[in-house]
C-alpha positions in Angstrom: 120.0 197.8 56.8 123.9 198.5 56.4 126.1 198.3 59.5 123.3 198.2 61.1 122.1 201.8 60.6 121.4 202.7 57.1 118.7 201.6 55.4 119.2 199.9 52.2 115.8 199.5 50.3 112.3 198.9 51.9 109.3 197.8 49.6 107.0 194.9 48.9 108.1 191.7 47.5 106.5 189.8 44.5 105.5 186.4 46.1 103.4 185.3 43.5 105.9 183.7 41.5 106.8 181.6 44.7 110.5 183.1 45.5 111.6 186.1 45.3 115.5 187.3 45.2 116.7 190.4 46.7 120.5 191.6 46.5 122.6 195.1 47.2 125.5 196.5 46.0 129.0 196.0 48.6 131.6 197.7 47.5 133.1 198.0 50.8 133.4 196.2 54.1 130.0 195.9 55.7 127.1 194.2 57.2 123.3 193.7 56.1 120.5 192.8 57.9 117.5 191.7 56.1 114.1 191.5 57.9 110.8 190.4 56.0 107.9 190.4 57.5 104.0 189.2 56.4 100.6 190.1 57.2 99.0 187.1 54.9 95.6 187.7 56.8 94.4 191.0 58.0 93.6 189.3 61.6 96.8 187.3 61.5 99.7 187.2 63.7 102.9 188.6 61.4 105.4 186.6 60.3 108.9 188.1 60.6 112.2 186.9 59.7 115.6 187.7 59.5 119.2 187.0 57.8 122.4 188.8 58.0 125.9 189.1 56.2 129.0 190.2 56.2 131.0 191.7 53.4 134.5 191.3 53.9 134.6 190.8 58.0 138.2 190.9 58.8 138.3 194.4 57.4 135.0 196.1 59.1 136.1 198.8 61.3 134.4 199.6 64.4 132.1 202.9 64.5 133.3 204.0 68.1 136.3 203.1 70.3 136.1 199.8 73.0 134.8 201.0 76.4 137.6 201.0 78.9 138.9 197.9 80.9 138.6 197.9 84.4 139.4 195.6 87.4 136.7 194.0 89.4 137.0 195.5 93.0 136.0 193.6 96.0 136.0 189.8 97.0 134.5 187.5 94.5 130.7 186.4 94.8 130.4 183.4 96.8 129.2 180.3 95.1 125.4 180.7 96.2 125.1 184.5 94.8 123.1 185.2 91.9 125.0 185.5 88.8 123.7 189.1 88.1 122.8 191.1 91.1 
C-alpha cells in the first residue's frame, strides 16, 4: 500500500526458487507497507508479516490538518487514579 491507502500491487509470489524480490516505483515522497501472508497448509494457521518504508520522510506531507490543542481542565488525577479512565 502507498501512504497507507493505495494499493500498489497484490498477487502471488514465486517461492519455489527460495526468495522472492518485490520492488515499486517512488517518484515522490511516500510510504509503503508491505504485508505477505501464507496458507502453506489448507488447515494451517496463516502466516502474516509486514515491513514498511519511507521514501523521502522529511518531505511527506500530511493528508489532513493536526487536531486542535487544548488545555486539560480540572485538577490533575491523583497518584492512585487509573491512567485512562
Amino acid at each position: 500500500m502507498k501512504n497507507g491507502d493505495v494499493p500498489v500491487q497484490s498477487g502471488p509470489l514465486d517461492l519455489a526458487s527460495g526468495s522472492a524480490t518485490v520492488s515499486v516505483p517512488a517518484t515522490q515522497p511516500c510510504t509503503h507497507l508491505l504485508e505477505v501472508s501464507s496458507t502453506a497448509a489448507p488447515d494451517a494457521k496463516p502466516l502474516v508479516a509486514v515491513a514498511g518504508a519511507a521514501v523521502d520522510p522529511t518531505h511527506i506531507t500530511p493528508h489532513s490538518p493536526p487536531p486542535p490543542t487544548s488545555t486539560p481542565s480540572g485538577p490533575p488525577p491523583s497518584p492512585n487514579s487509573p491512567m485512562c479512565p
